[in-house]
C-alpha positions in Angstrom: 15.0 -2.2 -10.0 15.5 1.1 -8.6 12.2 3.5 -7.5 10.7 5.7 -10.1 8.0 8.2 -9.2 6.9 8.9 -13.0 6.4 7.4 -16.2 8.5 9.7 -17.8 11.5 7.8 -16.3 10.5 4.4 -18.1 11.2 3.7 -21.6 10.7 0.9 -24.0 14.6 -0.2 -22.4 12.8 -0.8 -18.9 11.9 -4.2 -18.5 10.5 -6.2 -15.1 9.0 -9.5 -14.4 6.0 -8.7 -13.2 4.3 -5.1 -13.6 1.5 -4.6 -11.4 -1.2 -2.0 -12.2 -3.3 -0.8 -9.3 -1.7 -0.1 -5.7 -4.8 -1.2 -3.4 -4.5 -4.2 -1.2 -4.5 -7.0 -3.8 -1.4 -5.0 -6.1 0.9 -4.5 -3.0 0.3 -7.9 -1.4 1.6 -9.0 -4.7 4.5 -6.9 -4.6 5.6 -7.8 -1.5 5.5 -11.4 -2.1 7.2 -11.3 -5.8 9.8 -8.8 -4.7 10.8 -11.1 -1.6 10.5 -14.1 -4.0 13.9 -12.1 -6.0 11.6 -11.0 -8.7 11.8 -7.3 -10.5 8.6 -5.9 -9.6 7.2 -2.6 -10.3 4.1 -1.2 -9.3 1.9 1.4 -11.4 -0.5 3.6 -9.3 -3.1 6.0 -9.8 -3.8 6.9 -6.3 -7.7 6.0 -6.7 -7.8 2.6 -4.5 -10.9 1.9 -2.8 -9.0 1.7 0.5 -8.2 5.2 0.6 -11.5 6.2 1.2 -11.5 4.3 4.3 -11.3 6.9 7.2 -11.0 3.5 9.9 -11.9 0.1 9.3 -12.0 -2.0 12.6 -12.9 -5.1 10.1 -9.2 -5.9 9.3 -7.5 -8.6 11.5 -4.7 -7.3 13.7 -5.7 -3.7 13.9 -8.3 -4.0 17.4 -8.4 -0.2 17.4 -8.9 0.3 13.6 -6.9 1.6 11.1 -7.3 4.0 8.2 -7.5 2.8 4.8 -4.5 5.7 3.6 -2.4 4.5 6.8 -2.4 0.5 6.1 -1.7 1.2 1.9 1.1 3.6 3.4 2.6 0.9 5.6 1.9 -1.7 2.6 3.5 0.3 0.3 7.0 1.0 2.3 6.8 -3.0 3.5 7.1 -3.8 -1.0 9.4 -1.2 -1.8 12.1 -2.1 1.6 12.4 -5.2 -1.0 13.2 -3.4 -3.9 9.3 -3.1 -5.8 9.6 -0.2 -7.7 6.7 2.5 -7.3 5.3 4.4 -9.8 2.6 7.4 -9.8 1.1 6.9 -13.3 -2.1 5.7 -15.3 -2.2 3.1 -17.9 -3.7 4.4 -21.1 -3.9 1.2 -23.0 -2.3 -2.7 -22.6 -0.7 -4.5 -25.2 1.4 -7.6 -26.4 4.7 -7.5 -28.4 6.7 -10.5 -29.1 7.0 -12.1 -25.4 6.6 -9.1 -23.7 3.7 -7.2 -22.4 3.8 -3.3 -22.8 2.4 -0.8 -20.9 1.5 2.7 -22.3 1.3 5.5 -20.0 -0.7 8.9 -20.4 2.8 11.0 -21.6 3.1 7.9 -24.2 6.2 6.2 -22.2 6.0 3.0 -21.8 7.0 -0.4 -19.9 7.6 -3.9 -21.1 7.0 -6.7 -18.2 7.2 -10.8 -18.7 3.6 -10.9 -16.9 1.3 -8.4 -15.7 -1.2 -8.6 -12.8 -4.4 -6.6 -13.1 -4.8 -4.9 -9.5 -7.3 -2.2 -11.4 -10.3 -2.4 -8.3 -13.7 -1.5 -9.0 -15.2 2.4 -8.5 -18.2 2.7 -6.4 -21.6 5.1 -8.3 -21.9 7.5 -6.2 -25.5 9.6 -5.7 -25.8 12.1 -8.0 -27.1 14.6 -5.9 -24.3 14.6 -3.3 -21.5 17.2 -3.8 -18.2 16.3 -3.2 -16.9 18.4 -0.2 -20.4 17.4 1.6 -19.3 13.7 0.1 -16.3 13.9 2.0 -17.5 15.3 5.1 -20.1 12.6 4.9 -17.7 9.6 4.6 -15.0 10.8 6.8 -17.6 11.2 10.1 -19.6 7.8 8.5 -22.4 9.5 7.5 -22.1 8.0 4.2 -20.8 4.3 4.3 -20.3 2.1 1.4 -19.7 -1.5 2.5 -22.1 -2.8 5.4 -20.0 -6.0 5.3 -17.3 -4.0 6.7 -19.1 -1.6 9.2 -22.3 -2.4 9.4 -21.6 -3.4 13.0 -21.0 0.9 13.8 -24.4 1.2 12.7 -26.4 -1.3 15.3 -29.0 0.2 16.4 -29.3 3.6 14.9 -31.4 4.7 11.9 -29.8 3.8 8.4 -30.9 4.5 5.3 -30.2 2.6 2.3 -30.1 4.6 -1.7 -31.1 2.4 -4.4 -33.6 -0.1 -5.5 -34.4 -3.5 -7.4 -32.7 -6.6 -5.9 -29.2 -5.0 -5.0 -31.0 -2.3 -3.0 -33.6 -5.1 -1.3 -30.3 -7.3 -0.6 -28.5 -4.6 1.1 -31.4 -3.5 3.2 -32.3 -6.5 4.2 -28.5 -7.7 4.9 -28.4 -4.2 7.2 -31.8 -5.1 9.2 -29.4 -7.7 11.2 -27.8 -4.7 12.7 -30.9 -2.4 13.3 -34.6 -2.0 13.0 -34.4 1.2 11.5 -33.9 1.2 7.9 -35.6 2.7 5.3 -35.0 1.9 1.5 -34.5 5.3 -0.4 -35.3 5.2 -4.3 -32.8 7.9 -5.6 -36.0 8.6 -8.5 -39.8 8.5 -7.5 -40.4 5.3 -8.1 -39.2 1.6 -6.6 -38.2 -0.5 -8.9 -39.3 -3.3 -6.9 -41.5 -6.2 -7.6 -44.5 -7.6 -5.3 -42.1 -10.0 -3.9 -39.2 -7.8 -3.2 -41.7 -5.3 -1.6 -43.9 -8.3 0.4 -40.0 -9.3 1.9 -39.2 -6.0 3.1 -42.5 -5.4 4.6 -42.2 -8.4 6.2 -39.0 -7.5 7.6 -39.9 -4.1 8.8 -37.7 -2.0 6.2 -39.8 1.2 5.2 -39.6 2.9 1.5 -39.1 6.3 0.7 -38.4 7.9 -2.8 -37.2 11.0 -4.9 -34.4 11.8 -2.8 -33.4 15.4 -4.6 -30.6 16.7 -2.3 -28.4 14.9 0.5 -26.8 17.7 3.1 -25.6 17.3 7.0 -26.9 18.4 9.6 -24.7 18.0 13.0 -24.6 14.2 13.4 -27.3 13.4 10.8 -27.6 13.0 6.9 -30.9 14.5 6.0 -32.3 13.2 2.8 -34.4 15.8 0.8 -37.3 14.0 -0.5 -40.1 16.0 -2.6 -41.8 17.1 -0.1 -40.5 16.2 3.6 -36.5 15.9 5.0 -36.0 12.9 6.8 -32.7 12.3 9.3 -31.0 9.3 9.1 -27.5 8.5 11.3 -25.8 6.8 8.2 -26.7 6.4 4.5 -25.7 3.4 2.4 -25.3 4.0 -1.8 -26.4 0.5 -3.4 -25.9 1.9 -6.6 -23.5 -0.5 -7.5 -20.1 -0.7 -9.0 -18.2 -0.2 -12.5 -15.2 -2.2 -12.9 -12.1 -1.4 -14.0 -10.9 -4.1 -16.5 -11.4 -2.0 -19.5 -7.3 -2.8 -20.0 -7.8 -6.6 -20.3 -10.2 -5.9 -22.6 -7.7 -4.7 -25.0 -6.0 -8.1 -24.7 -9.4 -10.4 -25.5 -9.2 -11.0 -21.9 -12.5 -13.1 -20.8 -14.7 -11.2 -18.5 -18.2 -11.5 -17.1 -21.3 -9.6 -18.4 -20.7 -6.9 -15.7 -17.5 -6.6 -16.7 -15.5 -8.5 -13.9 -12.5 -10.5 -15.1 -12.9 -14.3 -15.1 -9.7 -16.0 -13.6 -8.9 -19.6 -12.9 -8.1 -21.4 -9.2 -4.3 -19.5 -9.2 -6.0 -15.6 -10.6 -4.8 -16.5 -14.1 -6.8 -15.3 -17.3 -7.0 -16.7 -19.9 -4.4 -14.4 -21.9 -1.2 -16.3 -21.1 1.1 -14.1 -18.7 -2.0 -12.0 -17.8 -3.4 -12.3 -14.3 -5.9 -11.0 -11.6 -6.8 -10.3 -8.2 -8.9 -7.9 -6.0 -12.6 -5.8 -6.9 -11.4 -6.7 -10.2 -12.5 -10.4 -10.0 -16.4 -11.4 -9.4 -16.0 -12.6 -5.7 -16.2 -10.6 -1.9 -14.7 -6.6 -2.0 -13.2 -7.0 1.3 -9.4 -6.1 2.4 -8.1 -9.4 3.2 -10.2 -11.5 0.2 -8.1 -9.2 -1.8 -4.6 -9.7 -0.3 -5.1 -13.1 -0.3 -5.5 -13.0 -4.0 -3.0 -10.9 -4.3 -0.8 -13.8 -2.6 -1.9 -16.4 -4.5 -1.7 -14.4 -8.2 1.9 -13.9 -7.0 2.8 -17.5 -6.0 1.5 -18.4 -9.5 3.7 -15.8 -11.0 6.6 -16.9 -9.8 5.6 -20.5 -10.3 4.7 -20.1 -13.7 8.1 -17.5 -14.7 10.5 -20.4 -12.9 9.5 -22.5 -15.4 11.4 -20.5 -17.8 13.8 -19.6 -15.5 14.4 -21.9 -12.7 17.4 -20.7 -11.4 18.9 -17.9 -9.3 21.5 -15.8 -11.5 
């Protein structure tokens, strides 16, 4: 299939074997591996990956100095389409099923029919509310503001972290940071903890102090101030554990099965259970790292082409 940048160049006469919605790490691992595996591939993109966020991760194998999350989609992304997977800059509005055929509906009401579809969608990270976007992006470019302590929480040995949120996921991701300093302080983004006797005895216990009613979040030179009610405090990198909201509203359309937060339920090879509709990445309950989610990406695309040579076995 030849490149297309915009929906308006598909029609209900386009047709591919796989279309792959979301161009992150999972969705181009796929597309690498079906288009190298003589498929027709195209890939639907939004530009909102995760990964683009990242301003270097030295977490990913094979990169010692680090690499940007923008620069390793960017290499991704020419490495599927030197094979012939077919980009496209677009947003799909709704999913559906007509005959055999999935079909794709874009926001200009084009569309694109596919024999399977792999849901690549991600997940979007809650961010605090009382951040404002250029300081948010100041913030996470110099890692003042860091999102995933399984990736960088090494960076942060040592020096004084604070940690948004409360309730188990904000106890859990305190506590997992106190392995890498013995400075952190848990930050309720209201004025009160959420936490029960328990969850407060544990932190105690493990040296992580509490703070609350966080109004304002600003830089300062090196250091992320918090503005509490009535002091500032400095802290070298601030954590969100505000949690997630997953992007799987699509496979909802097509009764796919999904977990109470909303994470798509797949079997041992990423399939659904909607017959031609798979998943891999954020998407999925399991770890949101890089390389859990090209590896799923690898596997959903194995099973595609597994599952479409059954109807096709042979090489035309």
């Amino acid at each position: 299939m030849s490149s297309a940048n915009d929906p308006a160049s598909t029609n209900d006469d386009r047709q591919t074997d796989c279309l792959i919605i979301g161009g992150g790490p999972a969705g181009l691992t796929a597309a690498i591996y079906l288009a190298r595996f003589h498929l027709a591939v195209a890939v639907v993109d939004a530009g909102r990956s995760r990964a683009k966020l990242i301003p270097l991760t030295r977490n990913h194998a094979g990169f010692p100095d680090g690499i940007s999350g923008p620069d390793l989609l960017a290499r991704m992304r020419r490495q599927a389409d030197l094979y012939g997977a077919s980009m496209i800059e677009a947003t799909v509005e709704a999913l559906s099923q007509h005959e055999q055929d999935f079909v794709a509906t874009f926001g200009d009401a084009s569309t694109f029919r596919a024999r399977t579809v792999l849901l690549a969608t991600g997940v979007v990270n809650r961010r605090p509310p009382m951040i404002d976007e250029r300081t948010h992006s100041q913030a996470l470019a110099s890692g003042q503001l860091r999102y995933c302590p399984i990736c960088d929480g090494y960076e942060v040995t040592d020096k004084r972290v604070a940690v948004m949120g409360t309730g188990q996921r904000g106890c859990d991701e305190a506590l997992f940071l106190r392995t890498y300093t013995a400075d952190v302080t848990l930050v309720a983004p209201r004025c009160d903890h959420s936490l029960t006797p328990e969850q407060r005895e544990t932190l105690t216990d493990a040296g992580v102090g509490l703070a609350a009613g966080c109004e304002a979040i600003r830089l300062d030179g090196q250091k992320v101030v918090l503005d509490l009610k009535d002091h500032a405090v400095q802290f070298d990198s601030l954590y969100p554990a505000l949690g997630s909201d997953i992007r799987s509203e699509l496979a909802g359309q097509l009764g796919a099965a999904r977990s109470e937060e909303g994470c798509l339920t797949v079997d041992a090879h990423q399939r659904t259970n909607v017959p031609g509709l798979y998943a891999a990445g954020d998407v999925v309950l399991g770890l949101d790292q890089i390389s859990h989610a090209m590896g799923e990406g690898g596997v959903a695309a194995t099973t595609i082409r597994n599952d479409l040579a059954r109807q096709t076995p042979l090489r035309r």
